[in-house]
Structures are given as C-alpha cells and as structure tokens.
MARMARNU-568526 format. One record per residue (C-alpha): residue number from 1; x, y, z. Coordinates in nm, 3 decimals, always signed. Example, Ala and Ser with C-alpha at 12.3 -4.5 7.8 and 13.67 -1.06 7.14 Angstrom:
2
atom pos->1, u->+1.230, v->-0.450, w->+0.780
atom pos->2, u->+1.367, v->-0.106, w->+0.714
This chain:
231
atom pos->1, u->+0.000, v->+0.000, w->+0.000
atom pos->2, u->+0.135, v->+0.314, w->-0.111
atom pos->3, u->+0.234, v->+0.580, w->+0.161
atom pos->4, u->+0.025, v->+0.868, w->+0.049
atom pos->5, u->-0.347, v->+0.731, w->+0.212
atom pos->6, u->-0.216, v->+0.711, w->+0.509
atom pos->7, u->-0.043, v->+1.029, w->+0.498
atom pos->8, u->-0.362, v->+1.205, w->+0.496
atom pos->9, u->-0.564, v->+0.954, w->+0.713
atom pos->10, u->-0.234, v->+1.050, w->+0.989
atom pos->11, u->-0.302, v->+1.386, w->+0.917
atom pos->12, u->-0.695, v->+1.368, w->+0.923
atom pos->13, u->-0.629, v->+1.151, w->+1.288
atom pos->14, u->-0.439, v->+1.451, w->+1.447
atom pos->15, u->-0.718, v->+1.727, w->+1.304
atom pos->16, u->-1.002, v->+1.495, w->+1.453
atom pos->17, u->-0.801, v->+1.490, w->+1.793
atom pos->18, u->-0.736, v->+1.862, w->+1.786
atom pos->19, u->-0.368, v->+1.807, w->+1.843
atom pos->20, u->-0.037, v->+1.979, w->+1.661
atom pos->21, u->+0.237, v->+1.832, w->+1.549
atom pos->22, u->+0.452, v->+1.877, w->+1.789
atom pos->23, u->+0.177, v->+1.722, w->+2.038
atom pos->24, u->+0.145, v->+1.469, w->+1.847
atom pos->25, u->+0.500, v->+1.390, w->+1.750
atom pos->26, u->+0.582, v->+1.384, w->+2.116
atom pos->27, u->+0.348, v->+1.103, w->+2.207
atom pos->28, u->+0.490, v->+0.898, w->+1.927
atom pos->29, u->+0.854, v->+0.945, w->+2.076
atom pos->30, u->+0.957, v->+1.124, w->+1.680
atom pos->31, u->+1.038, v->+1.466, w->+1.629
atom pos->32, u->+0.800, v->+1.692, w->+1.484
atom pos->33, u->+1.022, v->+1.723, w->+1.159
atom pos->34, u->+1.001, v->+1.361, w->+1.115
atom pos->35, u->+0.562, v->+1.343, w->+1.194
atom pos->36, u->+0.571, v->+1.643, w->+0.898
atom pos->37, u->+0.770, v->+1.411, w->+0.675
atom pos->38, u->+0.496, v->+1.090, w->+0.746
atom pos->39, u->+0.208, v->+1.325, w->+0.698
atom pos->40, u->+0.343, v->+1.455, w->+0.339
atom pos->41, u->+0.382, v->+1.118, w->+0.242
atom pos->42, u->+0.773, v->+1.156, w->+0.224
atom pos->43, u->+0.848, v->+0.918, w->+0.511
atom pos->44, u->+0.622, v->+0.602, w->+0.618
atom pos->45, u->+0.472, v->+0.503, w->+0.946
atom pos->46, u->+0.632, v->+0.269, w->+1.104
atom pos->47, u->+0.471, v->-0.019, w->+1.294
atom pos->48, u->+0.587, v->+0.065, w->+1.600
atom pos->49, u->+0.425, v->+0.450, w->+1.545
atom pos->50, u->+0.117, v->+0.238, w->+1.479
atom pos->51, u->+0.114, v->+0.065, w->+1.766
atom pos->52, u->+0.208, v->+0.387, w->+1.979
atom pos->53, u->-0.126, v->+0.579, w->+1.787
atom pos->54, u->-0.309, v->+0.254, w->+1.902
atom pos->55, u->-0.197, v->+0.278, w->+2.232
atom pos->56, u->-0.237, v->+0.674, w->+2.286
atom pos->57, u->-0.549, v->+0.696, w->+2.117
atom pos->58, u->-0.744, v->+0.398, w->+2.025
atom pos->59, u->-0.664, v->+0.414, w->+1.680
atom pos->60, u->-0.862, v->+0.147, w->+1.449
atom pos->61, u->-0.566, v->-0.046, w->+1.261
atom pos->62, u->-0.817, v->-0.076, w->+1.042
atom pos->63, u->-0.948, v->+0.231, w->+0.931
atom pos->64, u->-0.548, v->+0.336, w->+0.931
atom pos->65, u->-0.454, v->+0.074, w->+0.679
atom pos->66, u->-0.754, v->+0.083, w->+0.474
atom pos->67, u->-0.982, v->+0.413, w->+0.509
atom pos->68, u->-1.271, v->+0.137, w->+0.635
atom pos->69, u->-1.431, v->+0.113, w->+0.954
atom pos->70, u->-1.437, v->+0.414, w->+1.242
atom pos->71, u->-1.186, v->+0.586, w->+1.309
atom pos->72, u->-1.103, v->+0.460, w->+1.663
atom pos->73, u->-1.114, v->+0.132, w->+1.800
atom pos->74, u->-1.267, v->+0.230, w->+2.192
atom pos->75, u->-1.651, v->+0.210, w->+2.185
atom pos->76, u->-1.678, v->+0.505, w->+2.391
atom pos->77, u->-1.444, v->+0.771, w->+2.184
atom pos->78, u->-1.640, v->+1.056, w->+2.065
atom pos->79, u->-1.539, v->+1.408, w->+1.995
atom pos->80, u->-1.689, v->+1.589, w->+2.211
atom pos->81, u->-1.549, v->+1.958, w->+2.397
atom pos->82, u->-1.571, v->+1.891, w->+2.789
atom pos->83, u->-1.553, v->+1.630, w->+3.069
atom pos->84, u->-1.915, v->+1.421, w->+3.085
atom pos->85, u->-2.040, v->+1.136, w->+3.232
atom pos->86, u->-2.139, v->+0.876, w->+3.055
atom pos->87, u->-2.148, v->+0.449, w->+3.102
atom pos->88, u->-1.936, v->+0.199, w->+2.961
atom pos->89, u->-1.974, v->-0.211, w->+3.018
atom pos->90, u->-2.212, v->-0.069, w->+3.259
atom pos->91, u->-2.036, v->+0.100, w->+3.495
atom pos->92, u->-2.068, v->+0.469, w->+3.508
atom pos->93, u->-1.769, v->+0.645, w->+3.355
atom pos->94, u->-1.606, v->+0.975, w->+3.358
atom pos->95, u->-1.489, v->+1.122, w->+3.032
atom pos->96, u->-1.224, v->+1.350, w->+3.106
atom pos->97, u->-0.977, v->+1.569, w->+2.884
atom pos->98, u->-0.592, v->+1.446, w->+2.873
atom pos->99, u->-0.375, v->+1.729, w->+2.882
atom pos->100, u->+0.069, v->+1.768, w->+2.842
atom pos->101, u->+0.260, v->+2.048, w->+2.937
atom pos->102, u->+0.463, v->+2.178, w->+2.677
atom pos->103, u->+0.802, v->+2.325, w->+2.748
atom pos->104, u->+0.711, v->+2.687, w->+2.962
atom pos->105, u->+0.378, v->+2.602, w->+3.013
atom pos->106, u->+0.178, v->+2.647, w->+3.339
atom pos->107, u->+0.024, v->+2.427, w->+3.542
atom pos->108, u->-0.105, v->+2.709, w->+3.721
atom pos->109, u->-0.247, v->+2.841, w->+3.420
atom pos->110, u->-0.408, v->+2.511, w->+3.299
atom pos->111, u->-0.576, v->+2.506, w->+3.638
atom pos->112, u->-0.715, v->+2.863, w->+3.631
atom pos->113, u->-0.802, v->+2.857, w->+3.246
atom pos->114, u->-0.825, v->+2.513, w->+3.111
atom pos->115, u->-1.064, v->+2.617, w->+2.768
atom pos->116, u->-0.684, v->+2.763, w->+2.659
atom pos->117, u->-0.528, v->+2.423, w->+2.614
atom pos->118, u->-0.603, v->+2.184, w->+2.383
atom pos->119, u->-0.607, v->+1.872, w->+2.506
atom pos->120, u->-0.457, v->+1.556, w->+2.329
atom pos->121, u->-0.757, v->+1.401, w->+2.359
atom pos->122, u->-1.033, v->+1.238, w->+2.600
atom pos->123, u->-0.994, v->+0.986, w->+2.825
atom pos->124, u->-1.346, v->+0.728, w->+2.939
atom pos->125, u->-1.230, v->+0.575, w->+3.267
atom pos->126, u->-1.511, v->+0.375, w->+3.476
atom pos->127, u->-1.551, v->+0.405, w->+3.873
atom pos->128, u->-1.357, v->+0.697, w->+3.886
atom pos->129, u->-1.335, v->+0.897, w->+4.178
atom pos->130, u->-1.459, v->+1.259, w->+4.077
atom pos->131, u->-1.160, v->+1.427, w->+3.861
atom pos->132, u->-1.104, v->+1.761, w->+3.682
atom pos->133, u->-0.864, v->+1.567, w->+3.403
atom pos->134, u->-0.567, v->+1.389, w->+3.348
atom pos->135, u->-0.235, v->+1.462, w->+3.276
atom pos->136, u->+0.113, v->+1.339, w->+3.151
atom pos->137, u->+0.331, v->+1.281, w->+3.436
atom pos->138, u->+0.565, v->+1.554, w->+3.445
atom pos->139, u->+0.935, v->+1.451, w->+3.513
atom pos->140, u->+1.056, v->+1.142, w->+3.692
atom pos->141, u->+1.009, v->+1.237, w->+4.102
atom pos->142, u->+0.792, v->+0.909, w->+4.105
atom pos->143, u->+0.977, v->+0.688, w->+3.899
atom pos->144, u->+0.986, v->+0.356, w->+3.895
atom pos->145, u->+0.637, v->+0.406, w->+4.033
atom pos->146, u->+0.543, v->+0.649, w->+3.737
atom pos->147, u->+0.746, v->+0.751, w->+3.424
atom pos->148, u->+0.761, v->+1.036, w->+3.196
atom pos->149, u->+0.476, v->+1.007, w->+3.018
atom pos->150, u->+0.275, v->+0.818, w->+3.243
atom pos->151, u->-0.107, v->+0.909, w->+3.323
atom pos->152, u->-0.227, v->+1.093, w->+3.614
atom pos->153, u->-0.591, v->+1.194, w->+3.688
atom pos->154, u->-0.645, v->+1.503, w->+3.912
atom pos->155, u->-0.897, v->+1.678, w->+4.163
atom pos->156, u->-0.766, v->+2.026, w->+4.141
atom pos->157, u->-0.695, v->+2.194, w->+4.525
atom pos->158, u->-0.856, v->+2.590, w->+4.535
atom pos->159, u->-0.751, v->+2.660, w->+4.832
atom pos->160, u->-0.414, v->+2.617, w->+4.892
atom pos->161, u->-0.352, v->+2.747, w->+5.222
atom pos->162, u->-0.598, v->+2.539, w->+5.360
atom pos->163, u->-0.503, v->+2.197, w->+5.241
atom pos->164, u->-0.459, v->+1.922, w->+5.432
atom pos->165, u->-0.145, v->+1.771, w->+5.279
atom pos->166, u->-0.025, v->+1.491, w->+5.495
atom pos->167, u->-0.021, v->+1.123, w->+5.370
atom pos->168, u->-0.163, v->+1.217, w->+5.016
atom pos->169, u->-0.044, v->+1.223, w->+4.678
atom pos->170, u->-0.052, v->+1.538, w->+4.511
atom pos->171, u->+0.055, v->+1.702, w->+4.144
atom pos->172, u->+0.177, v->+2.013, w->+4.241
atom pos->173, u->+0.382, v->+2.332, w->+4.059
atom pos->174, u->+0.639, v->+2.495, w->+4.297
atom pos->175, u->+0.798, v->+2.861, w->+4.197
atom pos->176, u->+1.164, v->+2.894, w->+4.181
atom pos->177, u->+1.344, v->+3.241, w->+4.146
atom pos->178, u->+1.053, v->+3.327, w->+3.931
atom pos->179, u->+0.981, v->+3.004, w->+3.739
atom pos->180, u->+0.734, v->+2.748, w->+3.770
atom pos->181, u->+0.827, v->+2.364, w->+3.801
atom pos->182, u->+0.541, v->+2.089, w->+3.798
atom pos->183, u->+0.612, v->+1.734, w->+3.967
atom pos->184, u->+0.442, v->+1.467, w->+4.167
atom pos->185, u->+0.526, v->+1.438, w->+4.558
atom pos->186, u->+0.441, v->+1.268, w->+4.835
atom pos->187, u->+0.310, v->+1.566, w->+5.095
atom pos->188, u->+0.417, v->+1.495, w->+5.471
atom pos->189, u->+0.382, v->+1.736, w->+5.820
atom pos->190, u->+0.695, v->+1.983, w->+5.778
atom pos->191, u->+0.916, v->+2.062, w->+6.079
atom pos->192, u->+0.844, v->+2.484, w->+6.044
atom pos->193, u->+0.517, v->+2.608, w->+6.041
atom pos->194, u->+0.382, v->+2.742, w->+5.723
atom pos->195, u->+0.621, v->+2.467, w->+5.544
atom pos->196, u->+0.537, v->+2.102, w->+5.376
atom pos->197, u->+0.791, v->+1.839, w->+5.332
atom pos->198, u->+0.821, v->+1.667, w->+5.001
atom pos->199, u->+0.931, v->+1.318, w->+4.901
atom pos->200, u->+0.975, v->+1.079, w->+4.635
atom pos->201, u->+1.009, v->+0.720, w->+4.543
atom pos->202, u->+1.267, v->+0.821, w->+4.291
atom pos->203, u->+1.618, v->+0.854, w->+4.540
atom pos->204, u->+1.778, v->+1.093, w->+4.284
atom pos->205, u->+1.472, v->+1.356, w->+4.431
atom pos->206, u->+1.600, v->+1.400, w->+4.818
atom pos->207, u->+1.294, v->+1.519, w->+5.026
atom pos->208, u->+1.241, v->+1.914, w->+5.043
atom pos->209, u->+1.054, v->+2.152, w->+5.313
atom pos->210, u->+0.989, v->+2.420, w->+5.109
atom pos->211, u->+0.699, v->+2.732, w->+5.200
atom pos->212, u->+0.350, v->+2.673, w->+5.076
atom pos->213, u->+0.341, v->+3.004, w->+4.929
atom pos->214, u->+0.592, v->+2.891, w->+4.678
atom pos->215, u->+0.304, v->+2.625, w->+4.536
atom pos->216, u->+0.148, v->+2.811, w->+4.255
atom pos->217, u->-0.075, v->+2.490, w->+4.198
atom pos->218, u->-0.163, v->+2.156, w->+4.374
atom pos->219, u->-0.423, v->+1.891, w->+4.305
atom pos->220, u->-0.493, v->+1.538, w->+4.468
atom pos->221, u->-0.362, v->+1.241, w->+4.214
atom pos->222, u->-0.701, v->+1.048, w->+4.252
atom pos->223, u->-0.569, v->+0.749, w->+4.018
atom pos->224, u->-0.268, v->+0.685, w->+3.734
atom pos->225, u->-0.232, v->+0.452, w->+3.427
atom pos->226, u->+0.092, v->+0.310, w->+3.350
atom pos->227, u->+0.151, v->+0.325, w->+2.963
atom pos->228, u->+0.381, v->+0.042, w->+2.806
atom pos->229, u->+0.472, v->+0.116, w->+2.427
atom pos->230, u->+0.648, v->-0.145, w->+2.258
atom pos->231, u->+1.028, v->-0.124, w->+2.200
C-alpha cells in the first residue's frame, strides 16, 4: 500500500483529535520534523508508530490501513469539547480531557483557564473517583512508580492554604526564582510552620521543606495509568 493514504488519514487523525504536530509527534517518541515528513507522504509510518497511535489513542488499525471502519477502536471515543459522564460495560464512567505540558507552560495556568489548552484528547475511565482531568506525568520524582509520560488523573486543590497535605499524593507546581516547576510528591507534616515536606520514590529527588506560598498549583492524584509502548 502506497504511503500517500495514510499520509492524509495520519493527518486527518491529528485534526479529529485537535492536536499539533509537535503534540502529536511527542506522544509517538519522533520529532515533529520527522511526523511532517509521514504526513506529506515523504516518510512512512512505522509499525511501532502504529502501535504507539493505538496505544495513545485507540486508533482502528483498520481504518489506518484501509480508510474502512471508524476511526477509533474504543466504543466510547467521541469528539466531544468537555468532561461528561457517561457508562461503559455498565459501569458509570467519567470522560475527562488528557492534557501535556509543553516546554514553559503552566500548570497554574491550565488550572485557572483550562478552555486555553487543547487537550490531546479524552480519556473514558469507569468508577472513577470525581476528577477535573488527566495529565502526563511531568518529570521522573515518582519513577519507577510512574514515568515520563505516564497518566495521572487530578482533583484540582482551590484553596491552597488550607489543604490538608499529609499522607496524600498530590501534582503540584512549585515557583523557583521566578519560574514554575510541575512534579508529583508525596506531601508529609513539615518541621516549620507554614512549610510542607516533600518526598519521592525516585532517590535521585531527596525530600524538600519548602513554604506553601511557593506552590502556585496543587491537586490530589485520585488514580494513574501506566503506559507500556512497545520497543
């Protein structure tokens, strides 16, 4: 099968999903040269990026070799513009957008005006606790636990200075000397007052006190999904 079809059914995919190339590009681990090249028909899609489109976004092989059949393979995946509820085998589910932080992006601002990201697309997770969305696990303070890449879904925290942190597992963004830096912690009682301590399962991350007026954004991590791409 020649390259071209699938060129434009790539490029009709990422359209349908509201995604860019480079968002796009980084979920299939290529650079956003190489997507451009695969979606002009000058390079092909390799099975591995097949698998990986299958993976992030229940893809239809299918309808990506052929043109036939839907477009996605999940029977819940619809377009649609915000979180719903809906049911799926049953069970009541919770349709929630994913979202990744680009390089300089906010997690504070994604909190305080989420209609200005695009998402990569909707997750449909069943007995769910309630969530605002889900995110890509930013850096690798929980790894082996989580990796880059990973799933998170969140209950966003208003009130910051009122949180009770201890024993839970939050997705937080901390300011340093004027810049914002999202990770995932483990929140414990600090020795100084006004402080929380921070730790990790990754030993590379030492645990941190640090003033909870330097947390620009926090949220509970109500549940994760490990993703496994093939090698």
């Amino acid at each position: 099968m020649c390259a071209k079809p699938i060129s434009n059914r790539l490029r009709q995919l990422r359209k349908e999903l509201g995604l860019t190339q480079e968002m796009m590009s980084k979920t299939l681990g290529i650079g956003k040269s190489a997507l451009s090249m695969i979606e002009t028909g000058r390079a092909e899609l390799t099975e591995r990026n097949r698998q990986a489109l299958g993976h992030a976004y229940g893809v239809n092989p299918g309808w990506l070799e052929t043109g036939r059949g839907p477009m996605f393979s999940d029977p819940w995946r619809e377009k649609k513009d915000s979180a719903t509820e809906t049911e799926w085998q049953g069970e009541p589910a919770a349709r929630l957008p994913l979202y990744r932080l680009a390089h300089g992006e906010r997690l504070s601002s994604l909190f305080a005006e989420p209609e200005l990201f695009t998402p990569e697309g909707h997750i449909c997770m069943p007995v769910l606790p309630a969530c605002d969305g889900a995110i890509r696990v930013p850096g690798d303070s929980m790894y082996p636990l989580l990796n880059p890449g990973d799933i998170v879904f969140y209950r966003q925290v208003r009130e910051i200075a009122e949180a009770a942190f201890w024993g839970e597992t939050y997705l937080l963004s901390i300011e340093i000397d004027g810049e914002e830096f999202p990770t995932i912690r483990y929140a414990e009682r600090a020795e100084n007052p006004g402080f929380i301590r921070l730790t990790s399962e990754n030993p590379r991350h030492p645990a941190q006190e640090i003033d909870r007026k330097r947390i620009r954004a926090l949220a509970f991590v109500r549940a994760s999904l490990k993703i496994h791409l093939p090698k």
